[in-house]
N, C-alpha and C positions, 0 to 999 in steps of 0.2 A: 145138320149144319156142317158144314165141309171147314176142313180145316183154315183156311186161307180166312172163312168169314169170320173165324172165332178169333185168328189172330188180330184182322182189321178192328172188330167189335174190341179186344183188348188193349188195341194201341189204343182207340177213342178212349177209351176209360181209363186210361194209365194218362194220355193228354191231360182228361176234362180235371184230375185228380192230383195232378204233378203239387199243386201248389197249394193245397190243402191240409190243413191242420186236424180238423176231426169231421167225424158227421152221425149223420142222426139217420137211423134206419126203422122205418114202415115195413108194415104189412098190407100191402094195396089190395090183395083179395076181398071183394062185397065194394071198391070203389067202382062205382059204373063214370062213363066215358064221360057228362057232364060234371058229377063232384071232381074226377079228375083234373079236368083243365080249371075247375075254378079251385081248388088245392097249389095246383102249378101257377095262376095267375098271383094269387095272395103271396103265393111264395115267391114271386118272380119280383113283385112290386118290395118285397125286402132285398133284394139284390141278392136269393136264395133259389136254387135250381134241386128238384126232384128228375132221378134219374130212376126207371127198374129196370132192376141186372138180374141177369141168372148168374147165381152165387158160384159156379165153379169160375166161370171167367173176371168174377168181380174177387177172386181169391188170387189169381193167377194175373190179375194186372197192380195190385197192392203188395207184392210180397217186396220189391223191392225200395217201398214208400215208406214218407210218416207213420202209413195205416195199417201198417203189419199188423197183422193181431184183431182187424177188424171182424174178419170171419166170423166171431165168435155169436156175431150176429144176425148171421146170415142162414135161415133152414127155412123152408120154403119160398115161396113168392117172397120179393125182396126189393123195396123202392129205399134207393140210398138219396138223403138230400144232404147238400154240400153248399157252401158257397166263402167267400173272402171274410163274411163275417166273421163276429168270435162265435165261440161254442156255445157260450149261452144264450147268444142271439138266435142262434139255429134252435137250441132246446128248447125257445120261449115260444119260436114260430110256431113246432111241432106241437107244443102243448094248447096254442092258442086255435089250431088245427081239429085238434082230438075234443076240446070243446066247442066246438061247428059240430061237430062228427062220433059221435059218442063210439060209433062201431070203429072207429081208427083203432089197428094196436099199435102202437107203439114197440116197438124192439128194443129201442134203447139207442145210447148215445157214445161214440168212441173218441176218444184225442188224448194226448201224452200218453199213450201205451196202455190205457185203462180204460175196461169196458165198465159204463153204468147202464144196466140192461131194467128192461120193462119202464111202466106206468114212472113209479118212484124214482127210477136211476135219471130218467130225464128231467123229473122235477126237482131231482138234488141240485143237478147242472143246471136247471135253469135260474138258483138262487143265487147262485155263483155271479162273482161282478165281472160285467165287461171288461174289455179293455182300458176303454176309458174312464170307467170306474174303479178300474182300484187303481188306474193313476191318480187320481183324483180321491181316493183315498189314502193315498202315499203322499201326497201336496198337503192333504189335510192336515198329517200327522207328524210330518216336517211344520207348517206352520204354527201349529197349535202350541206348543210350549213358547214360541218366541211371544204370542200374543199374549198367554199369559205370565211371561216374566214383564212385556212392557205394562202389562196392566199392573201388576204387581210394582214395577217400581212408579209407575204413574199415578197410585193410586195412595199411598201413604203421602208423594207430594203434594199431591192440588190438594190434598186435608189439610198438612205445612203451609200451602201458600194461601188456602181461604182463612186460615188463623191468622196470618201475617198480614194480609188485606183488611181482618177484622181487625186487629192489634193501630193499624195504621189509620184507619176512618174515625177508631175512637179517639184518639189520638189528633185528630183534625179537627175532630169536635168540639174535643179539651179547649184546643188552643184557641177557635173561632168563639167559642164560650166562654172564656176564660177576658178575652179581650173586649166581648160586648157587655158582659155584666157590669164591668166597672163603667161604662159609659153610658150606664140605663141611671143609673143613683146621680150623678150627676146631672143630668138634667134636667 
């Protein structure tokens, strides 16, 4: 391969990769050209793209990226998938993948400067919350004490006001009682 192609092949990949947070690297050797595009189809319909690089030019368009440091997963054949999702969206594809595919290996999973390699390091990442999951857990845990301080003071009241309600009916009683018994002997 002549220099000019390896550089062109390296701006593609430094492009496809500009805006990317982590990703999730395969080992595509034993995938024949059918499992292939249906790997890539399932992945594409998550808004997930499978790319295979040979690993010296997939080193030499990340060095100045998020993905420094990804190398670390890269020795032999080498399909990197990427895509806007979060991380553990990609980790959850690729595990959802490798059970289709029993013979997938898995490499392992790279983002904020930390490689979680093999089987295990992808299913750590994929327990991990999404985005909008640990907002959504952050909302929770903001709301949660205000609910139970309103419960807390709501809940001593309406005991207060069902006794005051009680206190006041009997009290109606008395008096709607009080004033027909004298007009029952009378009569």
């Amino acid at each position: 391969m002549s220099k000019q192609v390896k550089d062109l092949i390296t701006q593609e990949f430094t492009a496809r990769l500009k805006d990317v947070d982590g990703v999730a690297v395969i080992n595509p050797r034993g995938i024949n050209a059918i499992k292939n595009n249906l790997i890539r189809r399932r992945l594409h319909e998550k808004g997930l793209r499978m790319m295979v690089v040979k690993n010296t030019l997939a080193r030499r368009a990340t060095q100045e990226s998020a993905l420094k440091g990804f190398e670390k997963l890269l020795s032999g054949p080498s399909a990197v998938i990427y895509g806007k999702q979060s991380v553990p969206t990609i980790a959850r594809a690729v595990l959802d993948e490798k059970k289709a595919d029993e013979t997938l290996e898995l490499r392992g999973v790279f983002f904020d400067g930390e490689v979680y390699e093999g089987d295990k390091g992808v299913e750590r990442v994929s327990k991990m919350p999404t985005r909008e999951e640990a907002i959504g857990q952050i909302v929770a845990a903001i709301v949660g004490p205000g609910k139970k301080l309103a419960g807390a003071l709501k809940g001593p009241g309406g005991i207060l006001g069902g006794i005051l309600k009680t206190i006041e009916n009997n009290a109606k009683d008395k008096e709607a009682g009080a004033g027909a018994a004298p007009a029952a002997p009378a009569a």
